[in-house]
Backbone as numpy.savetxt, mean C-alpha at the origin, in Angstrom:
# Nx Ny Nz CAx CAy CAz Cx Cy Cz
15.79 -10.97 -7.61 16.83 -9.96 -7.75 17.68 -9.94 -6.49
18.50 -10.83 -6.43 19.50 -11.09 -4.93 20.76 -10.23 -5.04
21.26 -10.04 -6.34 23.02 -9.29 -6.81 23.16 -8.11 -6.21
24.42 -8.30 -5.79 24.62 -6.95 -5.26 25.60 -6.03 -5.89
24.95 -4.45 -6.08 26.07 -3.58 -6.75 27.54 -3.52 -6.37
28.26 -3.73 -7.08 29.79 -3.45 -6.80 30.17 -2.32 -6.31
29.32 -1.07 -7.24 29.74 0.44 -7.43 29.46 1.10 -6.47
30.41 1.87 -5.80 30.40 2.81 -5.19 28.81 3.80 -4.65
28.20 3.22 -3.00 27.49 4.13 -3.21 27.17 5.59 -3.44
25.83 6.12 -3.52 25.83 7.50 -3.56 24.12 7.81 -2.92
24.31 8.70 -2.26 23.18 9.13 -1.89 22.13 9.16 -2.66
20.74 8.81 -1.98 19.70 8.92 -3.21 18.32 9.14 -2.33
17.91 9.79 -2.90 16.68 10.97 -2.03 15.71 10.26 -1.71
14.64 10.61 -0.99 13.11 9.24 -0.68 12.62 10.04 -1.97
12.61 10.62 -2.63 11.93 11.41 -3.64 12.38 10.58 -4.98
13.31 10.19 -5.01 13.73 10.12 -6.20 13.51 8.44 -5.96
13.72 7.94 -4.37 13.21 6.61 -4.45 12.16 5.82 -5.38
11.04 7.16 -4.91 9.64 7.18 -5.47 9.70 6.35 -6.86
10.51 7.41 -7.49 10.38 7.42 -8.99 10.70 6.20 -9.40
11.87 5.83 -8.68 12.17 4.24 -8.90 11.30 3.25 -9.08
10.39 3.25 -8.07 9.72 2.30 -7.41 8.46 2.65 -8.71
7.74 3.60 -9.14 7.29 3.71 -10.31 7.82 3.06 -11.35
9.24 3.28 -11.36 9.66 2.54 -12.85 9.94 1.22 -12.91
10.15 1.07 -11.18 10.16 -0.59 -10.58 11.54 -1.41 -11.74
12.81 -0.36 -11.15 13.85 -0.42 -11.39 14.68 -0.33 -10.29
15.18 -1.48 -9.58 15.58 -1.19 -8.47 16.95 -2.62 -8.37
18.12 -1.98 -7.99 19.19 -2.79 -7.55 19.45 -3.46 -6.34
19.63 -4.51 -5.82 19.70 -4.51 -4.42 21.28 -4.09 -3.96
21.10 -3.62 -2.91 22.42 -3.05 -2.01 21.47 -2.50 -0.88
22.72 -1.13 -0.84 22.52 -0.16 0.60 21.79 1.21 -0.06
20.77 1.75 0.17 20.25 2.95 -0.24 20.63 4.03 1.15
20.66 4.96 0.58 20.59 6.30 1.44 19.63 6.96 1.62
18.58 7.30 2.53 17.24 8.47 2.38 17.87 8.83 3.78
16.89 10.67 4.00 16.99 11.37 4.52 16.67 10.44 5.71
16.84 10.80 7.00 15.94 10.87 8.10 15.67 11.25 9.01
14.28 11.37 9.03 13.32 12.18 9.94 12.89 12.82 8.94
12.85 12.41 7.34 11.96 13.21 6.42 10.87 12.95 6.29
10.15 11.73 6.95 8.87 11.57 6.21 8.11 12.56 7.19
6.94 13.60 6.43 6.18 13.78 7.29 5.33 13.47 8.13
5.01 13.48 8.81 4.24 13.54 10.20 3.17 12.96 9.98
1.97 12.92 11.21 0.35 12.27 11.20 0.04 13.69 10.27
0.51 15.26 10.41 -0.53 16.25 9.98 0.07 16.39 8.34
1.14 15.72 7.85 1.75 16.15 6.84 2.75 17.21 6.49
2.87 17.75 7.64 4.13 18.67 8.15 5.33 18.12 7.86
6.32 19.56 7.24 7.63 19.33 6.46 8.91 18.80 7.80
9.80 17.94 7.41 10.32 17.94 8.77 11.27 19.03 8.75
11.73 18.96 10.03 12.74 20.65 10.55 14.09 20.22 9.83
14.54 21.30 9.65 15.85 21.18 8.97 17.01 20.57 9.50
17.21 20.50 10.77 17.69 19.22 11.64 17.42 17.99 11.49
16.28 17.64 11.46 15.89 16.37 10.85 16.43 15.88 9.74
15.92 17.11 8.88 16.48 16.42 6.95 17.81 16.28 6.78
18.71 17.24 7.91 20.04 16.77 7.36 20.47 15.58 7.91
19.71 14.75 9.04 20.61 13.53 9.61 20.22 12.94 7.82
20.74 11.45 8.68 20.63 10.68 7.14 20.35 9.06 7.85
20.14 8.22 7.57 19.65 6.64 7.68 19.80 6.13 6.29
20.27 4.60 6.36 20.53 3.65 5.51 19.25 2.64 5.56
19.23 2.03 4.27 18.10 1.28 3.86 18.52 0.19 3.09
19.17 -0.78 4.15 20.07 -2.10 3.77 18.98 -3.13 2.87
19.22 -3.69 1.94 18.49 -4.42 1.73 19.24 -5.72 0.71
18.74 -6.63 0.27 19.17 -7.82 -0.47 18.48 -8.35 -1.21
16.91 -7.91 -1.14 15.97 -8.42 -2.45 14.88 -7.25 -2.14
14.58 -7.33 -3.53 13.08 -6.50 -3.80 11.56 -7.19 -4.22
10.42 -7.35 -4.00 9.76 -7.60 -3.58 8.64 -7.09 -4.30
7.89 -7.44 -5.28 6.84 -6.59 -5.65 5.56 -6.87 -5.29
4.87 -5.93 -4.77 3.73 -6.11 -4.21 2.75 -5.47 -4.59
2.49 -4.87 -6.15 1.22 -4.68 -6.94 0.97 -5.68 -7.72
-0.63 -6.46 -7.63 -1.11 -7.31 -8.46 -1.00 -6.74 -10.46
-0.89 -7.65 -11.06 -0.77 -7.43 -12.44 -2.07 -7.01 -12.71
-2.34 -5.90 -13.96 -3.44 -5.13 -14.03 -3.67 -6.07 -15.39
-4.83 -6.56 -15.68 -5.78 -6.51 -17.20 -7.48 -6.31 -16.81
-8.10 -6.26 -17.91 -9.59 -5.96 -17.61 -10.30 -7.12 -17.33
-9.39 -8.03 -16.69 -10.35 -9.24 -16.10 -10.15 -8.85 -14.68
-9.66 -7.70 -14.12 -9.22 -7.95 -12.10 -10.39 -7.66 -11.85
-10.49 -8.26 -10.30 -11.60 -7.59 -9.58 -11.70 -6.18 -9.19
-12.93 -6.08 -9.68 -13.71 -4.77 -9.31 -14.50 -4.18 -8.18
-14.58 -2.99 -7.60 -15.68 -3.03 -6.52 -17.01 -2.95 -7.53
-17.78 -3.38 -6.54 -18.93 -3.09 -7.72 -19.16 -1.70 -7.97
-19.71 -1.72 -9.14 -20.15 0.15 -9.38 -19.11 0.92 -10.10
-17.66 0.24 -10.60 -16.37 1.06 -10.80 -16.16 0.65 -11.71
-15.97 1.61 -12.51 -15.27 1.46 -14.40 -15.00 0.44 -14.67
-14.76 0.26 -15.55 -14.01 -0.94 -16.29 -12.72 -0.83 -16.45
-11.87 -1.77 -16.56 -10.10 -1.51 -17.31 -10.57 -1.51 -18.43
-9.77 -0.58 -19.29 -9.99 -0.64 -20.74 -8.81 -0.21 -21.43
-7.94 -1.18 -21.93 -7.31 -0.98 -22.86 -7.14 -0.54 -24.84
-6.47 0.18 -24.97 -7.05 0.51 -26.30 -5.78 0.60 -27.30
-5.57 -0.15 -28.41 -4.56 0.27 -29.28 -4.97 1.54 -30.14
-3.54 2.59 -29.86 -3.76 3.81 -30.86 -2.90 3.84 -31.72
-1.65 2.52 -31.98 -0.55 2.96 -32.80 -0.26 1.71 -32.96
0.50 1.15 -34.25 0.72 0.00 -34.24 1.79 -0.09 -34.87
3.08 -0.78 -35.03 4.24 -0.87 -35.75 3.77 -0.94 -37.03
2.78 -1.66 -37.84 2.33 -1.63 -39.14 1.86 -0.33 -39.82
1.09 0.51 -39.04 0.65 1.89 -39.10 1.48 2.94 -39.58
2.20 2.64 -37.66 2.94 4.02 -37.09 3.90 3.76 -37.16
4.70 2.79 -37.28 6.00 2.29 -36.72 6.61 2.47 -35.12
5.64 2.15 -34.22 5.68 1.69 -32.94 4.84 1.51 -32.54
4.70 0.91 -31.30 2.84 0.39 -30.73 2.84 0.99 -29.14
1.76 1.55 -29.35 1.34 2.12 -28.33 -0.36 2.20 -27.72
-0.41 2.27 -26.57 -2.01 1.85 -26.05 -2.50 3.06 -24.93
-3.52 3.02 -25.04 -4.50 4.24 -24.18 -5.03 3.16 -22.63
-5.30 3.76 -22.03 -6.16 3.17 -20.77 -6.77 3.51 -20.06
-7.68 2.92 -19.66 -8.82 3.82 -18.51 -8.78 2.20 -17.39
-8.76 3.11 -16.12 -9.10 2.52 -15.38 -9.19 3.44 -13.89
-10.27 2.23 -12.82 -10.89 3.20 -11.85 -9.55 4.16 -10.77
-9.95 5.34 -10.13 -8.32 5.49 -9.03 -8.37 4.63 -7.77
-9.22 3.31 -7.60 -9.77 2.36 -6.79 -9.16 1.31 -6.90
-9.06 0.99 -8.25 -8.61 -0.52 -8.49 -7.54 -0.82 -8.72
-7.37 -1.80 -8.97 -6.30 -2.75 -9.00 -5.30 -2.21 -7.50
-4.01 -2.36 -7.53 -3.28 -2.13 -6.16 -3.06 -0.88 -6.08
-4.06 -0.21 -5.09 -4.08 1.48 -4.63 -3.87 2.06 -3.98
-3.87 3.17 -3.49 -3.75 3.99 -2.07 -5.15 4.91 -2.29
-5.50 5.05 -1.27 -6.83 6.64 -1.38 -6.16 7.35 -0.56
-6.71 8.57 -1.07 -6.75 9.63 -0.56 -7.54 9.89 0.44
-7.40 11.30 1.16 -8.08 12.16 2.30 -9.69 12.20 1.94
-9.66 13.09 0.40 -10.72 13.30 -0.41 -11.66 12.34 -0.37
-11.41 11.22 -1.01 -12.72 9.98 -1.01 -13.51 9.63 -0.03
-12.62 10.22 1.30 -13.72 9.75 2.60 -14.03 11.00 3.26
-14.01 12.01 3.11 -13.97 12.96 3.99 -14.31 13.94 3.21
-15.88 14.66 3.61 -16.53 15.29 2.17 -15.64 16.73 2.55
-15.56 17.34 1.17 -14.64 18.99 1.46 -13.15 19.11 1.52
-12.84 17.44 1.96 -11.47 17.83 2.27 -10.75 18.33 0.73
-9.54 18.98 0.65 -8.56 19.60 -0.13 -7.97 18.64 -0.65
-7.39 17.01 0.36 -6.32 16.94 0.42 -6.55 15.58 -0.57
-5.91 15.59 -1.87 -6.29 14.75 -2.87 -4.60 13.98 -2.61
-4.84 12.87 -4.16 -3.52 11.89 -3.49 -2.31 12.90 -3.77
-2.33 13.83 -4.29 -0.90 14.51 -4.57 -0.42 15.22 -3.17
-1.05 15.24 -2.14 -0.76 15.78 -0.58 -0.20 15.28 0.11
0.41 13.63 -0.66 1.22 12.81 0.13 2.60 13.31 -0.54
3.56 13.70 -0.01 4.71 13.72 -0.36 5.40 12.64 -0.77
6.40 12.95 -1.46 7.32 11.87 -1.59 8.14 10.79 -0.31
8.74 11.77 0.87 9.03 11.38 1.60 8.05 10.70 2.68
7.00 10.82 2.78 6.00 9.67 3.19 5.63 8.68 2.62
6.01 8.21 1.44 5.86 7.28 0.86 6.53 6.75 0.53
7.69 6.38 1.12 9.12 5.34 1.60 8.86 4.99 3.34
8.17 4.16 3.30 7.62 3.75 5.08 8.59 2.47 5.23
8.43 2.24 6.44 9.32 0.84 6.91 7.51 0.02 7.62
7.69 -1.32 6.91 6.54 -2.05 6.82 6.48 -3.26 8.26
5.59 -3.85 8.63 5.25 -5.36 9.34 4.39 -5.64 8.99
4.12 -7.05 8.76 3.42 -8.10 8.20 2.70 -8.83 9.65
1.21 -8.55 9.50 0.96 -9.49 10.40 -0.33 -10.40 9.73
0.31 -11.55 9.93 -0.37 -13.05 9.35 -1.38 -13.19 10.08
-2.58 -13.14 9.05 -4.06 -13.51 9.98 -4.54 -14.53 8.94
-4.07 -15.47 8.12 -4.62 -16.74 7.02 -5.23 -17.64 7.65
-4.81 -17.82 9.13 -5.63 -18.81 9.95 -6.95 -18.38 10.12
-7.14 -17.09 10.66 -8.28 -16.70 11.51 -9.06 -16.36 10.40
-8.87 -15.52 8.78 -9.49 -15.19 7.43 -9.98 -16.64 7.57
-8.95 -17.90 7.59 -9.25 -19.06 6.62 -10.63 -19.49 6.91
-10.82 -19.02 8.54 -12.08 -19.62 9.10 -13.34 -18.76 9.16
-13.69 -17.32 8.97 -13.91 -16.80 8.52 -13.63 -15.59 7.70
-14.64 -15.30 6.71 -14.60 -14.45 5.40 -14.29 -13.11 6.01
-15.14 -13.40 6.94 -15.83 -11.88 7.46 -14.84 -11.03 9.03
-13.50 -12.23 9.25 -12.71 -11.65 10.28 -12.21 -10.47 10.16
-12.22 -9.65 11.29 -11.88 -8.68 11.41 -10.19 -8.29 12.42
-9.03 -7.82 12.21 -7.69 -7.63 12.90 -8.40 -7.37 14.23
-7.73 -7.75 15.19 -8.02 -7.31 16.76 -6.61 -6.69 17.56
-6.78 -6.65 18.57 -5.92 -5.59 19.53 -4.97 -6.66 19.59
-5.46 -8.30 20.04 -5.29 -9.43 20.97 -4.53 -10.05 19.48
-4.67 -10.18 18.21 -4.09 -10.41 17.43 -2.74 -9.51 17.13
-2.83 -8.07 17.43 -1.52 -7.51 17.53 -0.57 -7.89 18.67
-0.85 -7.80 19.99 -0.02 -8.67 21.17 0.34 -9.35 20.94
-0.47 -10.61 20.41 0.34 -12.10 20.16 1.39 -11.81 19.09
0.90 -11.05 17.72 2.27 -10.99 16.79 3.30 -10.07 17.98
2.93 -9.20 18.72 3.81 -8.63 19.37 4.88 -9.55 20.44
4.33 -10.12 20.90 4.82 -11.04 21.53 5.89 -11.90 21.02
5.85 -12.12 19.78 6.72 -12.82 18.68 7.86 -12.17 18.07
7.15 -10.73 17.62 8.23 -10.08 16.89 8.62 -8.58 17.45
8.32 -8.64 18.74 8.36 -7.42 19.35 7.38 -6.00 19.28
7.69 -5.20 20.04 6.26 -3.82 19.66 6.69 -3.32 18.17
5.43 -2.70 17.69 5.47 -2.21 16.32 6.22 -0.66 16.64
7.34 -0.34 16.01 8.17 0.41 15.88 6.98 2.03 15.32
7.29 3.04 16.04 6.41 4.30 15.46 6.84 4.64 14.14
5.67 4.91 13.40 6.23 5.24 12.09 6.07 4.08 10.98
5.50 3.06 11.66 5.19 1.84 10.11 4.08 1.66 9.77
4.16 0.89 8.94 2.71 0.98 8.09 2.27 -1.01 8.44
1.53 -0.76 8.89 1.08 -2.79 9.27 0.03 -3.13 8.18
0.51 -4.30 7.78 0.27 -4.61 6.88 -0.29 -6.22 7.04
-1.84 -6.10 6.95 -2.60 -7.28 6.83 -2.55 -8.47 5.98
-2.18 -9.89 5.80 -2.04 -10.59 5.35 -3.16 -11.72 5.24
-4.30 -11.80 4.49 -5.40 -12.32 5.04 -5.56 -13.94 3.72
-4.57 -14.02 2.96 -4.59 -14.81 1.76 -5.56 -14.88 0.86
-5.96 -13.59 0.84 -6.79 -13.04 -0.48 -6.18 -13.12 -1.61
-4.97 -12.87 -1.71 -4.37 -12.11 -2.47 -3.83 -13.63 -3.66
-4.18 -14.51 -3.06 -3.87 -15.65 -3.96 -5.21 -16.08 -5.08
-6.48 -14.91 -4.22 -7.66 -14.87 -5.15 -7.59 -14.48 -6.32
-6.77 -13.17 -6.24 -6.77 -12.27 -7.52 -6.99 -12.74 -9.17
-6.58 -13.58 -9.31 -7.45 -14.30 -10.41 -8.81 -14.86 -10.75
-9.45 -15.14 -9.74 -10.73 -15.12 -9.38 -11.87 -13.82 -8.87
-11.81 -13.16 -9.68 -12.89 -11.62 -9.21 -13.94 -12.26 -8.29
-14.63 -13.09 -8.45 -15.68 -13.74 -7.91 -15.63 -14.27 -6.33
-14.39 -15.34 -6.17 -14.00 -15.42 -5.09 -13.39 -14.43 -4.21
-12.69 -13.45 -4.88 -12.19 -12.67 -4.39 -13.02 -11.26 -3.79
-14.17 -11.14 -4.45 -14.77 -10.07 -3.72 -15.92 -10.90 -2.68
-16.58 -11.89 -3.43 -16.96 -13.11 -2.50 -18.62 -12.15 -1.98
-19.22 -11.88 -3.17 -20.28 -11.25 -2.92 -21.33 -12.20 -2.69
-22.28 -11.74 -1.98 -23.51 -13.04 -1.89 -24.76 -12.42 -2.35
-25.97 -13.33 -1.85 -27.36 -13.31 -2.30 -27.61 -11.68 -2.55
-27.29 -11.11 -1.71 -28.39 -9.80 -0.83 -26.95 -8.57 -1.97
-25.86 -9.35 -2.45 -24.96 -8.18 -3.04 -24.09 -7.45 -1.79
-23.84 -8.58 -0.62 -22.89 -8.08 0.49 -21.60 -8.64 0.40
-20.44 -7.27 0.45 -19.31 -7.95 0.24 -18.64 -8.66 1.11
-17.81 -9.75 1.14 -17.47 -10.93 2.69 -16.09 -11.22 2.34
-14.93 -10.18 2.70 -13.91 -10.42 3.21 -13.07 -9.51 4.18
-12.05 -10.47 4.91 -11.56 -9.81 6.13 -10.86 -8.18 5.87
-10.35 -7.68 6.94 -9.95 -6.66 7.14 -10.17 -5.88 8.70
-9.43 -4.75 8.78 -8.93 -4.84 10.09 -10.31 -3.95 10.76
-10.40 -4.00 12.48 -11.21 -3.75 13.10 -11.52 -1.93 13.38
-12.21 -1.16 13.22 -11.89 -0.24 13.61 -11.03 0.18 14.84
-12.08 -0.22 15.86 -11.11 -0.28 16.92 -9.75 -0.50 17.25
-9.41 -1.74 16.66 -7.88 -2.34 16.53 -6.93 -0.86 15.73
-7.57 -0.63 14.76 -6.45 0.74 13.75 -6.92 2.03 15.16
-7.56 2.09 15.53 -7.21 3.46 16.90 -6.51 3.29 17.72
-6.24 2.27 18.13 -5.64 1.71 18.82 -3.93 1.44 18.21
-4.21 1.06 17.14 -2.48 1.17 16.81 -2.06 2.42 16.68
-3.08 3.86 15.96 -2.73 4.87 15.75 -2.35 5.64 17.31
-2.85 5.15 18.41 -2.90 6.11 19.08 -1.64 5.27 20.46
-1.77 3.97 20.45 -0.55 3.50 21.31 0.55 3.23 20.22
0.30 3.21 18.97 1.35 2.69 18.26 2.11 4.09 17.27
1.38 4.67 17.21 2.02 5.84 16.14 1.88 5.03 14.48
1.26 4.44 13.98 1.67 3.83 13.01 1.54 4.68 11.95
2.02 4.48 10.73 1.93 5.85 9.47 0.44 4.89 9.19
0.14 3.90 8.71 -1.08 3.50 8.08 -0.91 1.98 8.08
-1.81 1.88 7.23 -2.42 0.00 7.33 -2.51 -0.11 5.66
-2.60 -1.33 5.20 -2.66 -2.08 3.95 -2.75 -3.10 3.98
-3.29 -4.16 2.95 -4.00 -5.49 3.20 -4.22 -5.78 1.80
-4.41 -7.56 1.29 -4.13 -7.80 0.27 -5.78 -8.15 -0.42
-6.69 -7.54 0.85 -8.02 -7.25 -0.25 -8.44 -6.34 -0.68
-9.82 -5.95 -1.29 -10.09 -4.75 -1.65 -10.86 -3.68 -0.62
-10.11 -3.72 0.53 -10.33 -3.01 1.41 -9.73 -2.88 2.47
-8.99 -1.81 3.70 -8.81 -2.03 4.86 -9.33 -2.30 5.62
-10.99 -2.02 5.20 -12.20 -2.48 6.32 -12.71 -4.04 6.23
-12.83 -4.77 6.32 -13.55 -5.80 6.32 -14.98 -5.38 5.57
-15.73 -6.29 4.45 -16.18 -6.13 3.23 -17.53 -5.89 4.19
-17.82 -6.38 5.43 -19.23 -5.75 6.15 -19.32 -4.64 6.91
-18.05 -3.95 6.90 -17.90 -2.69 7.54 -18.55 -1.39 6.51
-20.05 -0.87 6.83 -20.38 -0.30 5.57 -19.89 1.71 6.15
-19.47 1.11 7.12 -18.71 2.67 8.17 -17.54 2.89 7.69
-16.70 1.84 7.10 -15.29 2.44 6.42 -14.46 2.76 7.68
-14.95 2.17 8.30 -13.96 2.85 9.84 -12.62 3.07 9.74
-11.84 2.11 8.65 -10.21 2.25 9.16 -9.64 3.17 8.29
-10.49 3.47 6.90 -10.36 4.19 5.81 -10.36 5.73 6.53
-11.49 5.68 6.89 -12.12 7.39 7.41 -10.89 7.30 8.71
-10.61 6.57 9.22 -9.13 6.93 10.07 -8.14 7.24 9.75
-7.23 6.43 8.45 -6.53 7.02 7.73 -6.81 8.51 6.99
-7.95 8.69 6.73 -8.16 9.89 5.58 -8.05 11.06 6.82
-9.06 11.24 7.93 -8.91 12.10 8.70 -7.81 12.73 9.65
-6.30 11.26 9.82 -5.52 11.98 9.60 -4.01 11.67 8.55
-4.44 11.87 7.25 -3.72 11.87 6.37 -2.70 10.78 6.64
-3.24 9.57 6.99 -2.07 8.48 7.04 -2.24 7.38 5.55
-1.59 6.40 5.72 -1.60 5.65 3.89 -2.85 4.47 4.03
-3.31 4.43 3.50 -4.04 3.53 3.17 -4.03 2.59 1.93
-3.45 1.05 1.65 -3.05 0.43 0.91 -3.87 -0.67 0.29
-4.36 -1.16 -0.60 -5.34 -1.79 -0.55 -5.11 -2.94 -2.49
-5.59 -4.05 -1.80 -5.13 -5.03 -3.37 -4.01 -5.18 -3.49
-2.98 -5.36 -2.40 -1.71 -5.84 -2.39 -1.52 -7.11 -2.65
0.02 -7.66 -3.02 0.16 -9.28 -3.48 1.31 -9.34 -2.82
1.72 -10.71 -2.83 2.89 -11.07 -2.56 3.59 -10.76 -1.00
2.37 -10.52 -0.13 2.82 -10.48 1.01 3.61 -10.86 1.62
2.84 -12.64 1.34 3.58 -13.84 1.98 5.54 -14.06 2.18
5.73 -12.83 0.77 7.53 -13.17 0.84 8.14 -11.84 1.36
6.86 -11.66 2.54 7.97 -10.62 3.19 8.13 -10.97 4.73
9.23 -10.43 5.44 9.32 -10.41 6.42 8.50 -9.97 7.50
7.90 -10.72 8.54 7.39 -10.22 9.65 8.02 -8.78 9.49
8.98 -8.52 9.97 9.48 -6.89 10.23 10.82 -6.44 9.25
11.00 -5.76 8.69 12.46 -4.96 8.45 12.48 -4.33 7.46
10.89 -4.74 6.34 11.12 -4.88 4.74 10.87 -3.07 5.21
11.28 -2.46 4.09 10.86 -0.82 3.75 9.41 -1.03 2.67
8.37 -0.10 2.22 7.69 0.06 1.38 8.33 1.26 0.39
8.35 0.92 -0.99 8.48 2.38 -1.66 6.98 2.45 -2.65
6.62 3.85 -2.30 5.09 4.01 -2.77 5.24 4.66 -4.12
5.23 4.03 -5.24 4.72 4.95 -6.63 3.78 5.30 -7.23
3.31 6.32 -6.07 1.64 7.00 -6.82 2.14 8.08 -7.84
0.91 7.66 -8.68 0.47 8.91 -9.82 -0.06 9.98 -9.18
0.52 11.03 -9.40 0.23 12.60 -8.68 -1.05 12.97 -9.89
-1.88 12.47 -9.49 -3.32 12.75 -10.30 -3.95 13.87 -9.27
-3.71 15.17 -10.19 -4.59 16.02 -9.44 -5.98 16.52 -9.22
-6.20 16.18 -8.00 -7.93 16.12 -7.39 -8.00 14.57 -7.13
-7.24 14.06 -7.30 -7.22 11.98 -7.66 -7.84 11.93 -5.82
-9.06 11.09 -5.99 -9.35 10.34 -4.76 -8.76 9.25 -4.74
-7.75 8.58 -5.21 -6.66 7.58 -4.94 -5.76 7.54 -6.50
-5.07 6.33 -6.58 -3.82 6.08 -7.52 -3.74 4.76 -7.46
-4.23 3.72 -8.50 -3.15 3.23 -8.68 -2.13 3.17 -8.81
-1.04 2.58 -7.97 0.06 2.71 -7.53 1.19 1.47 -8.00
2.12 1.35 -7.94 3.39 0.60 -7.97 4.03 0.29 -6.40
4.19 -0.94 -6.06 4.28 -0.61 -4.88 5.36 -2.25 -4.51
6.64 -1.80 -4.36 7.81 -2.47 -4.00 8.31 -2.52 -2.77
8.74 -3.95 -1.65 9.47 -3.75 -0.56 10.96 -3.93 -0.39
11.71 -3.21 -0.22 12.89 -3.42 0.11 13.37 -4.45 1.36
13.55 -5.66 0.94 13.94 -6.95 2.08 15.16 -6.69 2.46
15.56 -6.75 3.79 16.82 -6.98 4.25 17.39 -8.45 3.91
């Protein structure tokens, strides 16, 4: 999708972005969102100074980065099944229509506060709209995954991409590239379970995500396996970092590879499932 609109722009909200990016109807040009709307590490509304500046969101292609859902994807172990169901059929009813179940884990997701953090309130509907239009970086770890399953992101792996593409800007969401994501047709390889039923693929270090949160400001992390933690992390370290303070957590992403080291935007289309310990999500980058 390279064309660009002729027509006249017009302002268009991170809210209503959302919806887009759900219906994964999107033109390339120049978008308009607020800025200084997304909220904060605590989820705090921004000040009314803030919401009225405004920022542009140039772009030239869109980018989809949720894997295709059927009841063959990989699963964590222990989690529902996809299940599709015909309830209507043009022969019947005169249109066709289908039911579905599937886990708020799988396929390409976000979690919530809730899933890691016993008591908490804050289910996926606590993310606003305007936090879920982030500006993204890609950092390529296919070498260091390729050689092991079990690598974990480091500090010394952010420098060097830093070194390349400059410091990570406050406010993005870094985004792990470990070439999982070319598994996804393979459940098997892709969760890459062994003898003992231990899961063995990369993901980022605890340490490394405190470290971005706390020199970097970052909104959150995402990665194209089924986890931010690395599959032997049974501490959840980067998860329970995100959840405790309400930052994004992205997980079963695709199509990494065709994004830019730095510039792309994320637009997040979660299902406002209330009490939802995550969403499958819809999840598009806006490329410059």
């Amino acid at each position: 999708m390279t064309s660009r609109s002729t027509s006249p722009q017009r302002p268009l909200s991170a809210g209503r972005l959302a919806l887009v990016a759900a219906a994964t109807v999107l033109v390339a040009g120049t978008v308009f969102v607020a800025a200084g709307c997304g909220a904060g590490s605590d989820g705090a509304s921004p000040s009314p100074e803030a919401a009225g500046a405004a920022k542009t969101v140039s772009y030239s292609r869109v980018v989809e980065l949720s894997q295709p859902i059927s009841p063959d994807i990989p699963l964590w172990p222990g989690d529902p099944a996809v299940v599709f169901k015909v309830v209507a059929t043009m022969d019947k009813d005169g249109y066709y229509l289908r039911s579905f179940s599937i886990g708020e884990h799988s396929a390409t997701h976000m979690n919530a506060p809730n899933s890691f953090v016993e008591g908490s309130p804050e289910d996926i509907t606590s993310y606003p709209a305007e936090q879920r239009v982030v500006p993204a970086v890609v950092v390529d770890a296919r070498p260091q995954c390729a050689e092991d399953a079990d690598y974990r992101l480091t500090r010394d792996d952010v420098l060097a991409w830093e070194k390349e593409h400059g410091e990570i800007a406050p406010g993005s969401v870094v985004l792990m590239l470990t070439g999982w994501q070319d598994l996804w047709d393979d459940p098997q390889a892709f969760l890459n379970l062994d003898d003992q039923g231990e899961l063995h693929f990369p993901g980022f270090d605890g340490e490394t995500t405190t470290w971005l949160m706390d020199e970097r400001d970052i909104a959150g992390v995402g990665i194209d396996t089924h986890g931010v933690d690395a599959g032997t992390d049974e501490s959840y370290a980067t998860n329970m970092l995100m959840a405790e303070n309400h930052k994004i957590a992205l997980e079963c992403l695709g199509n990494l590879d065709q994004l830019p080291p730095t510039g792309a935007t994320l637009v997040l289309g979660a299902l406002q499932l209330v009490g939802g310990s995550g969403t499958p999500l819809s999840v598009v980058a806006l490329v410059p």
